[in-house]
C-alpha positions as CSV (number, residue, x, y, z in Angstrom):
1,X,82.3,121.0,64.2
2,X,84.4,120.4,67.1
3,X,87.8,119.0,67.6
4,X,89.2,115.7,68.1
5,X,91.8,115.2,71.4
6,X,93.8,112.4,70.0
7,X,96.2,110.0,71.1
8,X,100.2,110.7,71.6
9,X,103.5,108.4,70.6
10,X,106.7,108.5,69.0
11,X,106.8,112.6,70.0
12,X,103.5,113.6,68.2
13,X,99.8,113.3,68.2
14,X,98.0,111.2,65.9
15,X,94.4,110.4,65.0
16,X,94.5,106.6,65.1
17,X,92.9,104.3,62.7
18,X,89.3,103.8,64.4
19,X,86.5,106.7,63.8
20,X,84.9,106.3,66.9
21,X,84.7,109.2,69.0
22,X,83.0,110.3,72.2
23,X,81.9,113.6,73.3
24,X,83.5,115.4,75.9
25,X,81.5,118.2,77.5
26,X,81.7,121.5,79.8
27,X,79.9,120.5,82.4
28,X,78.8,124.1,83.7
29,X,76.8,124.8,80.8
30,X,76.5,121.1,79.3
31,X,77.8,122.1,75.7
32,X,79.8,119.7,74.0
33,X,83.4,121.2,73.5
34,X,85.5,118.4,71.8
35,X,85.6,114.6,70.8
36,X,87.7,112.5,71.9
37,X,89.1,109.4,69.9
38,X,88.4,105.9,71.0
39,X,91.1,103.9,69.9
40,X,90.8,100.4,68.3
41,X,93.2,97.2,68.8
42,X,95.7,98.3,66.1
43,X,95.9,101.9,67.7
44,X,96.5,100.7,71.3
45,X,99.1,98.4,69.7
46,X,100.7,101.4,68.0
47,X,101.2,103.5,71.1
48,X,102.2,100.0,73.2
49,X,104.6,99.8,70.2
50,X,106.0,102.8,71.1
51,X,106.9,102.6,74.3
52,X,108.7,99.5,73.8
53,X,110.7,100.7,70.9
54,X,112.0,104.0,73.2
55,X,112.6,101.3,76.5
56,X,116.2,100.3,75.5
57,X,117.7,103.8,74.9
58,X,115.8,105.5,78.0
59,X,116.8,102.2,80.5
60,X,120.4,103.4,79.3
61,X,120.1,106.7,79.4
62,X,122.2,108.0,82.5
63,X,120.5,108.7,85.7
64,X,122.2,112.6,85.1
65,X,120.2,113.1,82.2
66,X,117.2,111.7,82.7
67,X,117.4,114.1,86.1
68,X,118.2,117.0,83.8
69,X,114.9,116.5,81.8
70,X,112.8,115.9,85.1
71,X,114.0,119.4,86.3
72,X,113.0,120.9,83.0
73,X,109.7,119.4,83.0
74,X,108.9,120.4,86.4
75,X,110.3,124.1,86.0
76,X,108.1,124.1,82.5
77,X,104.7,123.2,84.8
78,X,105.3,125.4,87.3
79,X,105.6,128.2,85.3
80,X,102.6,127.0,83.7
81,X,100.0,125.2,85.1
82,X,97.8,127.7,85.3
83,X,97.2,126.6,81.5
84,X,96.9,122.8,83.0
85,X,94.2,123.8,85.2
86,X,92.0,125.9,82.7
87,X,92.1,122.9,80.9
88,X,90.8,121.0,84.0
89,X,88.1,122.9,84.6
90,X,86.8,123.3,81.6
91,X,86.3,119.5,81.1
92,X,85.9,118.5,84.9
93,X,83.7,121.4,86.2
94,X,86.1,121.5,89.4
95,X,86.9,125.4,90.3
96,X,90.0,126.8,88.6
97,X,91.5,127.3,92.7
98,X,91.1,123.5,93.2
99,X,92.3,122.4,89.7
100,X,95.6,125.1,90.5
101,X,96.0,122.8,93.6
102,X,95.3,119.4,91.7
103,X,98.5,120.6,89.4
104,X,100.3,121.7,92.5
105,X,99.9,118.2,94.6
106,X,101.0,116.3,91.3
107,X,104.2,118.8,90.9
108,X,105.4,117.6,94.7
109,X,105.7,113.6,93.0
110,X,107.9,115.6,90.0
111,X,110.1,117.5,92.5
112,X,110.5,113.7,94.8
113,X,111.2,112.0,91.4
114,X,114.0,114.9,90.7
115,X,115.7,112.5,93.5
116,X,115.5,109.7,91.7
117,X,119.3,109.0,91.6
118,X,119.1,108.7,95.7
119,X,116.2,106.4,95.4
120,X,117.5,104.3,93.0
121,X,121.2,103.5,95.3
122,X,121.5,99.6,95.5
123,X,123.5,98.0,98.2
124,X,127.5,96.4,98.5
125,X,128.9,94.1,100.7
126,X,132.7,93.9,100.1
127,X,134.6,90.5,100.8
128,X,130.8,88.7,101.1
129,X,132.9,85.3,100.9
130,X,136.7,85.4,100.2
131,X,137.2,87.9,97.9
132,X,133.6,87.5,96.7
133,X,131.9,90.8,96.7
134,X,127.7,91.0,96.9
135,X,125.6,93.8,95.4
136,X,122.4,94.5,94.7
137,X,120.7,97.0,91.8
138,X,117.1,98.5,91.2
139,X,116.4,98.0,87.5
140,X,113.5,99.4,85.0
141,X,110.5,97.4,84.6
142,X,110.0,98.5,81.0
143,X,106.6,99.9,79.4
144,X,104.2,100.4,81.9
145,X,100.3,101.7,81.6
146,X,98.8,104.1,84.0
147,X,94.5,103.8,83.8
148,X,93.2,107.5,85.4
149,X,90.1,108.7,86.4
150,X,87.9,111.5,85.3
151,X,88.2,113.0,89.0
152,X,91.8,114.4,88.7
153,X,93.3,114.0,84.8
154,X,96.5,115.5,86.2
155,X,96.9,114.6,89.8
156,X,96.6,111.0,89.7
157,X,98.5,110.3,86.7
158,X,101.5,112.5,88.3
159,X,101.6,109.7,91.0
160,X,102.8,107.3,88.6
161,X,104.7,108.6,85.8
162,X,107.3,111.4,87.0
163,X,108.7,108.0,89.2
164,X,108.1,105.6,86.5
165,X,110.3,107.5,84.2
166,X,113.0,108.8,86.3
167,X,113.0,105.0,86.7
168,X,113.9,104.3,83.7
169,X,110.6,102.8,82.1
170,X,108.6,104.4,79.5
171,X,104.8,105.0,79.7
172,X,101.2,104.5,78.3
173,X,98.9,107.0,80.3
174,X,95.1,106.0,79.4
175,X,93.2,108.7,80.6
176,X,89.5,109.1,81.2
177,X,87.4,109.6,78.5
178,X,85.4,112.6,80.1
179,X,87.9,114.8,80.7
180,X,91.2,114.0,78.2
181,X,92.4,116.7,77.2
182,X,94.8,117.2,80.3
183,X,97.1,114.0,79.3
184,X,97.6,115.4,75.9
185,X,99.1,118.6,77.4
186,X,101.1,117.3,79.7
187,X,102.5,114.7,76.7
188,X,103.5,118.1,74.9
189,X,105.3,119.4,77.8
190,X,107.0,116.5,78.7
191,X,108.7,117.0,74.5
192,X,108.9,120.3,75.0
193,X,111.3,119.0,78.2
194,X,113.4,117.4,75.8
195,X,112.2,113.8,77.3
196,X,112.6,111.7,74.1
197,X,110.0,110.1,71.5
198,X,108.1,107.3,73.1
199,X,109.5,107.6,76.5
200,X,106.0,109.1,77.3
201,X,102.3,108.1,75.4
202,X,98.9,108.8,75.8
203,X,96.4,106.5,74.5
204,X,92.6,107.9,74.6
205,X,89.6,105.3,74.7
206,X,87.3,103.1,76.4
207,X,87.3,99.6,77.4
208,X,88.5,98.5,74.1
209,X,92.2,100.3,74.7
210,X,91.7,99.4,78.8
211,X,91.8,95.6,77.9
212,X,94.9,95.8,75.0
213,X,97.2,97.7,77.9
214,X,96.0,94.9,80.7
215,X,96.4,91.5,78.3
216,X,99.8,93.0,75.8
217,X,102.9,91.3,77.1
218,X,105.3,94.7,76.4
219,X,103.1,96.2,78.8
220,X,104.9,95.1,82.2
221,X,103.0,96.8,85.1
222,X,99.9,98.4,85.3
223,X,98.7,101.3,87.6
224,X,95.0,102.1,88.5
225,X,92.5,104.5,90.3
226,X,89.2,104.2,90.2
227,X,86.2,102.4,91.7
228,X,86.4,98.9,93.2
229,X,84.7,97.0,90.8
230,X,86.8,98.3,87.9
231,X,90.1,97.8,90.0
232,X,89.3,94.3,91.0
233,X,89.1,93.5,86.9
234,X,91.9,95.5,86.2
235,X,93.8,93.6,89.1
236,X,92.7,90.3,88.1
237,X,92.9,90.6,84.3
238,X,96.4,92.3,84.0
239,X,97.8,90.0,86.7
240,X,96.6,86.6,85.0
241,X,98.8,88.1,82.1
242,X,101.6,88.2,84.7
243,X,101.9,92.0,85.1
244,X,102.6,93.9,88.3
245,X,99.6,95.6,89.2
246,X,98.6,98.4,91.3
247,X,94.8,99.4,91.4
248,X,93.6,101.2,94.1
249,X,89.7,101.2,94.3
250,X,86.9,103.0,95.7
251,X,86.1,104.5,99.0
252,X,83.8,105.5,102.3
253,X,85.7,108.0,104.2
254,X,84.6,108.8,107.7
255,X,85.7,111.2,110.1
256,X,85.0,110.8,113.5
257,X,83.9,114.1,115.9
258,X,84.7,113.2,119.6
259,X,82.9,115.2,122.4
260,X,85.9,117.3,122.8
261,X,86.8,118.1,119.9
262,X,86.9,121.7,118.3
263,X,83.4,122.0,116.6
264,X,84.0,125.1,114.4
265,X,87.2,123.2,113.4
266,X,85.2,120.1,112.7
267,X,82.2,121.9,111.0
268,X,84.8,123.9,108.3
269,X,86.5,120.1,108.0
270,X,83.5,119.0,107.4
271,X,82.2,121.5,104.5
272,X,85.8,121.0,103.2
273,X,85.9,117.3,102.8
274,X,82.8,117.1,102.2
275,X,81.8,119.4,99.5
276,X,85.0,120.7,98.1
277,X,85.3,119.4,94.3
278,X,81.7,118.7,94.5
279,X,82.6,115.2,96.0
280,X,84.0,113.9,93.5
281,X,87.4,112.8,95.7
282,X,88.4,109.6,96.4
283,X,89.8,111.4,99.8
284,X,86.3,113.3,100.5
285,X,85.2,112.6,103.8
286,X,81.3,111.1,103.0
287,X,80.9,110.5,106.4
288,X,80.5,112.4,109.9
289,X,80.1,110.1,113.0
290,X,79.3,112.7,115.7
291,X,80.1,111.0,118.9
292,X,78.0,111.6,121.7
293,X,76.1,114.9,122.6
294,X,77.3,116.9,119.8
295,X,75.7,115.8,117.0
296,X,73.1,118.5,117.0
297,X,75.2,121.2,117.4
298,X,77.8,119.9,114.7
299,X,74.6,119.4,112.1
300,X,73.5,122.8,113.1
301,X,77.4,124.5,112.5
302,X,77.6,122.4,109.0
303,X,74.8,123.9,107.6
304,X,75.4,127.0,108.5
305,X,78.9,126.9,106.8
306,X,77.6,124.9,103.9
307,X,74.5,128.1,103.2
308,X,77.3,130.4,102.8
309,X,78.5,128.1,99.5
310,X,78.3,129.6,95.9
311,X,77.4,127.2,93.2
312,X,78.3,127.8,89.7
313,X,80.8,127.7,86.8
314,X,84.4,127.2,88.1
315,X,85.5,129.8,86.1
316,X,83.4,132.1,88.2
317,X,83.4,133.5,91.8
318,X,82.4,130.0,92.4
319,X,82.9,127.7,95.7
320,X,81.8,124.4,94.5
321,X,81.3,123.5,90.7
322,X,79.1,121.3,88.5
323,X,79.2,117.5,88.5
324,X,81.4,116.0,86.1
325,X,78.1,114.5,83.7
326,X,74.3,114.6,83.4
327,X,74.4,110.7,84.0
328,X,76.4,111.1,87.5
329,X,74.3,114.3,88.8
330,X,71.2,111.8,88.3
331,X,72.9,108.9,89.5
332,X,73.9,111.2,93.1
333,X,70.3,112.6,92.9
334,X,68.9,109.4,92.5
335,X,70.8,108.4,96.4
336,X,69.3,111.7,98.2
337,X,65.8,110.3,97.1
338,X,66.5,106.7,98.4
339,X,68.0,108.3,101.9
340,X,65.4,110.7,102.2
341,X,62.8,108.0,101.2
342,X,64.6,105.4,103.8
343,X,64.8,107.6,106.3
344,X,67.2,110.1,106.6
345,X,67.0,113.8,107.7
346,X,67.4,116.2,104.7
347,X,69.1,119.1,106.4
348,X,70.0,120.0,103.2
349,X,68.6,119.4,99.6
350,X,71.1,119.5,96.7
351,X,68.6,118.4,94.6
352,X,67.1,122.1,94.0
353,X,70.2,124.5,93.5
354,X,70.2,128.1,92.1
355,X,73.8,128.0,90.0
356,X,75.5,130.5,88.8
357,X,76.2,129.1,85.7
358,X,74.9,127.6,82.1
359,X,71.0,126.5,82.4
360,X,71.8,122.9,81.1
361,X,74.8,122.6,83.7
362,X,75.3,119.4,85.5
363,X,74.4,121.2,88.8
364,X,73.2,119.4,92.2
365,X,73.9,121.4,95.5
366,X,75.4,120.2,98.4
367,X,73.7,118.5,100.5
368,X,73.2,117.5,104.1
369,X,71.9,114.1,105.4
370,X,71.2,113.6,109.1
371,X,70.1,110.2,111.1
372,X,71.8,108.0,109.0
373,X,71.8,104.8,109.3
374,X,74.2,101.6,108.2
375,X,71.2,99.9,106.4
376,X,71.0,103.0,103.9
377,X,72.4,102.7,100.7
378,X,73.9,106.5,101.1
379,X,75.6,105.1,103.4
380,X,77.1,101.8,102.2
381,X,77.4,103.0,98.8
382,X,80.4,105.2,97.0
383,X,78.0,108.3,96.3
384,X,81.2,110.2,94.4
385,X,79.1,113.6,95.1
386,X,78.4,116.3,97.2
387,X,76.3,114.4,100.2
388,X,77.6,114.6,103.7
389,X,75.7,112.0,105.7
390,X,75.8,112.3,109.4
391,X,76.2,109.4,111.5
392,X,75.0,109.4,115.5
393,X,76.6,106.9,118.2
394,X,77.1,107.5,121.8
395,X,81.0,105.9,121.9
396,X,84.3,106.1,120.5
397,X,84.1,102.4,121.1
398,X,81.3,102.3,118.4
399,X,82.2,104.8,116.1
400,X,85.7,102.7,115.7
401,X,83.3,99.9,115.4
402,X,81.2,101.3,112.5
403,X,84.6,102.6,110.8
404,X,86.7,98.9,110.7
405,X,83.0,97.6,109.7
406,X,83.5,99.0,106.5
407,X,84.8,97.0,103.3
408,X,86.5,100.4,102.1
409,X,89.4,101.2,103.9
410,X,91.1,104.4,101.6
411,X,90.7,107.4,104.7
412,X,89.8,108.8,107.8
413,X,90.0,111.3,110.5
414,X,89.7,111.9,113.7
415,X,88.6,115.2,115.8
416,X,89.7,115.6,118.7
417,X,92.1,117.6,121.4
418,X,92.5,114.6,123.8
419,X,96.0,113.2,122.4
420,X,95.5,109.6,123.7
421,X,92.0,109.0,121.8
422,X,93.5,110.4,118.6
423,X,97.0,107.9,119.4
424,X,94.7,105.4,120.0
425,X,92.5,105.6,116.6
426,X,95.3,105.8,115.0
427,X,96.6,102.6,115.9
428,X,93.1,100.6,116.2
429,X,91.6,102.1,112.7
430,X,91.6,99.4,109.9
431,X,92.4,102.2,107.2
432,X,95.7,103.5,105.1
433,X,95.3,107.2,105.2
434,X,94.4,108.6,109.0
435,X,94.1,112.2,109.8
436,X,94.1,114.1,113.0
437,X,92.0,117.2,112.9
438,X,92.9,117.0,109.3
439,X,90.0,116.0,107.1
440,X,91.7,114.8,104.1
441,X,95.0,113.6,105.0
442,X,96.7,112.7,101.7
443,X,100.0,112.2,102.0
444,X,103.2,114.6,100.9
445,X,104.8,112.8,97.6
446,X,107.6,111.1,99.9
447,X,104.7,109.0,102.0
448,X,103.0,106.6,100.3
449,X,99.0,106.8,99.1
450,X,96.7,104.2,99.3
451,X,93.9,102.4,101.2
452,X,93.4,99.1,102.8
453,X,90.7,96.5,102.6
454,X,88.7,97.3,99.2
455,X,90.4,100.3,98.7
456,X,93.7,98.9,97.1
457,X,94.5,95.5,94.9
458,X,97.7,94.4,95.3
459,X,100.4,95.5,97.3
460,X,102.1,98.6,96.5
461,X,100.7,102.2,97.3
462,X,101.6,105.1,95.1
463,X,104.5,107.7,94.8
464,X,107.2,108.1,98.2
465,X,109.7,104.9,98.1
466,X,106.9,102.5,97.6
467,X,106.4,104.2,93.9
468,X,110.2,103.4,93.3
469,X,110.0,100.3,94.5
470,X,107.1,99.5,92.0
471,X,108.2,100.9,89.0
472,X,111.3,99.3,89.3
473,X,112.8,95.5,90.0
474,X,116.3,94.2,92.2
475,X,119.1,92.3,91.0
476,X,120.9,91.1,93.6
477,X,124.7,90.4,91.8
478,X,127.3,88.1,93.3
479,X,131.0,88.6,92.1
480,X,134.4,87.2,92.0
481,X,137.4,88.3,89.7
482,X,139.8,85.4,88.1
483,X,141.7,84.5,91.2
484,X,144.0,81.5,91.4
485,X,142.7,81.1,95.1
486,X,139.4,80.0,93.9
487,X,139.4,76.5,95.1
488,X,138.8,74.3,92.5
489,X,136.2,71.7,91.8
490,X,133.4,71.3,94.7
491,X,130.1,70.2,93.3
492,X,129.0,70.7,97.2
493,X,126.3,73.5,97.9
494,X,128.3,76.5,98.1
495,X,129.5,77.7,101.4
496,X,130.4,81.2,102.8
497,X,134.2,81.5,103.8
């Protein structure tokens, strides 16, 4: 028998009403390791429930306090998130270094969010109009849901809700179904904090508690990662039911290797981006447009690097891990056939791996695609998995070209030591995240994240000031105190004096 992660409100786990379950596994050796509820209706309603119960008191609660707990919380996960990213692994297959960094990039939006009282300040304009004053306020939206993906269960969510609550709002967090676990820890930390019942809930499922949290009028805002299709539903659906909604979608990340350009640099950036997490990044780069006569050389140094790799359980000595399921290492193997069997160079073959690690593991190496082409579907599609395919052109002009051509516009880099080219792709790329000689350039918490194009629905990135601004709404506040100078009666438009 194995246990059930469950859902969290009002300060304490619960089972929920519905007894379906879905099986979360290890994916190194492809044992099943717990079940995870799937909640029904009335157990979506219940969590929704109680986040809107907990809004009044934790809107009112003063910006001092709610400080005070954010500081606990973060000192609490920095002591100890190595627990966090055991946890990680164990469901994601990631390696425990690069689930210890997952925690670490999400702790940077808790230590911006521990500044909330600064990034809340309004504005005040004494004497606006005779003896009028003017003033404006950032308020709390109220309960808010925050949909994450299987690729990082405590990353991603920390975009959202350490600003969301130093807001003043209280939260749903739906996490993914493969890999839950990591939610319901954090939802004990945050009471062990002292952050009080309701202010923050998990609610574990499928589509069934998705669709509650997008169509429930409590629920006032809705934040997404994930693939394009699903954000495009989640952006229409939640804001035909009037919510503000930020889903940021899918990606094709390509960095582009300019004749000058540091090759050894590029080639470890390359491996990195490429490989690290066993693709499964929203920020991997996917793509390498050699430019010019280096494409043979910068094939030759990937592989090279990429040989040196050691496969296996994350727990382990391990580079690179498993993939996250059975049904996405076929789905990625499936793509190296179709390249290889469209065209492309297999430098590299994923597809037969040696792992160090459990026999039934969910193992595919990395692997190394040359001569591809736009036509090929590992190249127009989202892959989510350890292929690097490498692009040739003979100009910045059309490597520029074959970036802006994409729909996705989520990252990019650029290699290079010429400082004008890099000035220049940085102004001329259609994308929202650019690197220079940096391969995966997501932001520091006080910088916004997101993509462009079909990489984002709706308007506001996550975290830095763009996060505040979502999670909260302004009141602009006009006074005047009983004066005997007010004028009298003027039923004319009102006019500054």
């Amino acid at each position: 028998m194995t246990a059930t992660v469950q859902h969290w409100s009002d300060g304490k786990a619960f089972a929920g009403d519905s007894t379906l379950t879905a099986p979360v596994t290890n994916p190194a050796t492809g044992e099943v390791v717990e079940q995870v509820a799937l909640a029904s209706v009335e157990d979506a309603r219940r969590v929704i429930q109680s986040a809107e119960a907990a809004f009044p008191a934790w809107r009112d609660t003063s910006l001092t306090r709610r400080t005070a707990v954010l500081f606990a919380f973060r000192e609490l996960l920095n002591a100890r998130k190595g627990e966090l990213a055991e946890i990680i692994t164990r469901e994601h297959g990631k390696v425990l270094s690069d689930a210890l960094g997952e925690v670490s990039r999400g702790q940077e939006v808790v230590e911006f969010a521990c500044g909330i009282p600064h990034l809340l300040k309004g504005g005040f304009t004494e004497n606006a109009s005779t003896k009028v004053d003017a003033y404006s306020v950032k308020q709390a939206l109220g309960p808010v849901a925050i949909i994450s993906p299987f690729n990082f269960p405590a990353m991603v969510p920390m975009w959202f809700f350490p600003l969301a609550i130093a807001a003043g709002n209280t939260v749903v967090l739906k996490p993914s179904e493969k890999d839950p676990s990591a939610a319901l820890w954090l939802a004990e930390l945050w009471e062990e904090a002292g952050l009080p019942p309701g202010v923050f809930n998990v609610l574990q499922g499928d589509k069934v508690a998705v669709d509650e949290l997008l169509e429930n009028p409590a629920i006032k805002a809705v934040s997404f990662v994930g693939s394009t299709p699903i954000a495009r539903y989640i952006y229409e659906t939640a804001s035909s039911h009037g919510k503000r909604v930020q889903a940021l979608g899918g990606a094709k990340n390509h960095a582009v290797i300019l004749p000058d350009a540091d090759l050894d640099l590029a080639a470890d950036s390359m491996v990195n981006a490429g490989y690290g997490s066993a693709g499964e990044r929203c920020m991997a780069i996917s793509v390498a447009v050699a430019v010019g006569p280096v494409a043979d050389t910068l094939v030759d140094k990937i592989a090279e690097r990429t040989r040196t790799l050691r496969i296996g359980d994350g727990t382990r000595e391990s580079d690179m891990g498993p993939l996250v399921t059975q049904e996405h290492r076929d789905r990625v193997s499936a793509y190296i056939d179709a390249g290889e069997r469209e065209g492309a160079s297999v430098v590299l073959d994923g597809r037969q791996v040696d792992a160090d690690g459990g026999s039934d593991g969910f193992w595919l190496g990395p692997t190394l695609l040359d001569n591809v082409s736009p036509q090929m579907s590992v190249y127009t599609d989202e892959i989510f998995g350890p292929v690097l395919s490498v692009v040739r052109v003979d100009t910045y002009e059309e490597a520029l070209e074959l970036v802006n051509a994409n729909p996705y516009g989520n990252g990019t880099a650029i290699f290079t030591n010429d400082g004008g080219a890099a000035r220049r792709f940085q102004n001329e790329v259609e994308v929202g995240m650019v690197g220079i000689n940096v391969p995966i350039p997501v932001p520091m918490a006080y910088y916004s994240f997101g993509g462009w194009k079909a990489s984002l629905f709706g308007d506001s990135h996550a975290h830095g000031t763009e996060g505040v601004h979502f999670f909260t709404r302004t009141k602009a506040i006009t006074s005047r105190w009983l004066d005997p100078s007010h004028g009298g009666i003027e039923l004319g438009f009102p006019q500054n004096a």
